[in-house]
C-alpha positions in Angstrom: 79.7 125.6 78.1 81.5 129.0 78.8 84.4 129.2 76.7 85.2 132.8 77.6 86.6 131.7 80.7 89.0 129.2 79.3 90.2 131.0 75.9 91.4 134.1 78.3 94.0 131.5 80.8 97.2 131.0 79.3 99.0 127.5 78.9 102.4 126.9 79.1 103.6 123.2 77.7 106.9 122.3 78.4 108.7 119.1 77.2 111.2 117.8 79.2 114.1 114.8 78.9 115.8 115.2 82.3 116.5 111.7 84.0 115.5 113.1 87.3 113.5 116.5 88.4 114.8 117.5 92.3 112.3 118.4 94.5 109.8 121.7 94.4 106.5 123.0 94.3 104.0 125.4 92.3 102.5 128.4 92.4 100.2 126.5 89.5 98.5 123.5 88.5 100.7 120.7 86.9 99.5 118.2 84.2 102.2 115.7 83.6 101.9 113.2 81.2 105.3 110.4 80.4 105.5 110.0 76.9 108.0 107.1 77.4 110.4 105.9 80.1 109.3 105.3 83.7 110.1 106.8 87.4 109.4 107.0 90.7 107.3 109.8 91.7 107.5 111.0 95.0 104.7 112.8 96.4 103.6 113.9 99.9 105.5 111.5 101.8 104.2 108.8 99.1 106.5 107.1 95.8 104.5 106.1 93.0 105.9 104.1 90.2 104.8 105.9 86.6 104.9 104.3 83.5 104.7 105.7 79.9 101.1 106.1 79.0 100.5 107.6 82.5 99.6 110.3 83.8 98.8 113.0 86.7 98.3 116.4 88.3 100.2 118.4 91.3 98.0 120.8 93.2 99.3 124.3 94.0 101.9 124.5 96.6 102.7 120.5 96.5 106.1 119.1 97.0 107.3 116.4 94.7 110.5 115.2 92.5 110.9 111.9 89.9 113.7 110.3 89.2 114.4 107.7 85.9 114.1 103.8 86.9 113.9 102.4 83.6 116.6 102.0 80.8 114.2 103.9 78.2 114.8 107.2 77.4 112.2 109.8 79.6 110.0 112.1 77.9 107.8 114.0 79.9 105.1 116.5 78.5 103.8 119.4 81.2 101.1 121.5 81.2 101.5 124.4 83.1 97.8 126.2 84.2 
Protein backbone atom coordinates (compact mmCIF):
# COMPACT_ATOMS: atom_id res chain seq x y z
CA UNK A 1 0.00 0.00 0.00
CA UNK A 2 1.39 3.52 -0.73
CA UNK A 3 0.50 5.77 1.99
CA UNK A 4 2.63 8.60 0.74
CA UNK A 5 0.15 9.40 -1.72
CA UNK A 6 -2.76 9.67 0.65
CA UNK A 7 -1.06 11.36 3.85
CA UNK A 8 -0.02 14.41 1.47
CA UNK A 9 -4.18 15.12 0.12
CA UNK A 10 -5.96 17.24 2.38
CA UNK A 11 -9.54 16.45 3.79
CA UNK A 12 -12.01 18.83 4.51
CA UNK A 13 -15.14 17.41 6.82
CA UNK A 14 -17.86 19.54 7.08
CA UNK A 15 -21.06 18.92 9.13
CA UNK A 16 -24.05 20.29 8.09
CA UNK A 17 -27.95 20.81 9.62
CA UNK A 18 -29.51 22.74 6.69
CA UNK A 19 -33.10 21.33 5.86
CA UNK A 20 -32.32 21.78 2.16
CA UNK A 21 -28.83 22.36 0.07
CA UNK A 22 -29.91 24.41 -3.43
CA UNK A 23 -28.37 23.20 -6.36
CA UNK A 24 -24.44 23.19 -7.41
CA UNK A 25 -21.57 21.37 -8.26
CA UNK A 26 -17.70 20.68 -7.46
CA UNK A 27 -14.51 21.24 -8.38
CA UNK A 28 -13.92 17.94 -5.86
CA UNK A 29 -15.04 14.75 -4.90
CA UNK A 30 -18.03 14.62 -2.36
CA UNK A 31 -18.57 11.84 0.32
CA UNK A 32 -21.91 12.42 1.96
CA UNK A 33 -22.97 10.39 4.62
CA UNK A 34 -26.79 11.33 6.67
CA UNK A 35 -26.32 10.84 10.07
CA UNK A 36 -30.14 11.17 10.78
CA UNK A 37 -33.10 12.66 8.94
CA UNK A 38 -34.02 11.78 5.37
CA UNK A 39 -34.29 13.68 1.78
CA UNK A 40 -34.66 13.69 -1.64
CA UNK A 41 -31.60 13.75 -3.57
CA UNK A 42 -31.67 15.05 -6.84
CA UNK A 43 -29.08 14.05 -9.17
CA UNK A 44 -28.56 14.14 -12.94
CA UNK A 45 -32.06 14.48 -13.92
CA UNK A 46 -32.68 11.56 -11.21
CA UNK A 47 -34.42 11.97 -7.25
CA UNK A 48 -33.27 9.49 -4.89
CA UNK A 49 -34.81 9.09 -1.52
CA UNK A 50 -31.86 8.90 1.38
CA UNK A 51 -32.30 7.69 4.60
CA UNK A 52 -30.05 8.04 7.78
CA UNK A 53 -27.52 5.27 7.65
CA UNK A 54 -26.93 6.12 3.87
CA UNK A 55 -24.68 7.14 1.99
CA UNK A 56 -22.96 8.41 -1.40
CA UNK A 57 -20.42 10.29 -3.57
CA UNK A 58 -20.79 13.25 -6.27
CA UNK A 59 -18.23 13.20 -9.04
CA UNK A 60 -16.38 16.46 -10.07
CA UNK A 61 -18.39 18.85 -11.94
CA UNK A 62 -21.99 17.10 -10.93
CA UNK A 63 -25.15 18.99 -10.36
CA UNK A 64 -27.22 18.09 -7.48
CA UNK A 65 -29.35 19.60 -4.33
CA UNK A 66 -31.40 17.67 -1.29
CA UNK A 67 -34.06 18.87 0.38
CA UNK A 68 -35.53 17.50 4.11
CA UNK A 69 -38.69 15.02 3.66
CA UNK A 70 -38.80 13.66 7.03
CA UNK A 71 -39.82 15.31 10.44
CA UNK A 72 -36.31 14.20 12.03
CA UNK A 73 -33.89 16.61 12.40
CA UNK A 74 -30.97 16.34 9.30
CA UNK A 75 -27.45 15.77 9.94
CA UNK A 76 -25.29 15.42 7.24
CA UNK A 77 -21.47 14.63 7.43
CA UNK A 78 -19.22 15.68 4.12
CA UNK A 79 -16.08 14.77 3.06
CA UNK A 80 -14.53 17.05 0.90
CA UNK A 81 -11.33 15.35 -1.37
Amino acid sequence: MHTKNIANKKFHVHVCHQDYCEAHDHEYLELTFFASGAVDHYINGEVHRVNAGDYFIVDHGTVHRYSRVSDKPLTVINILF
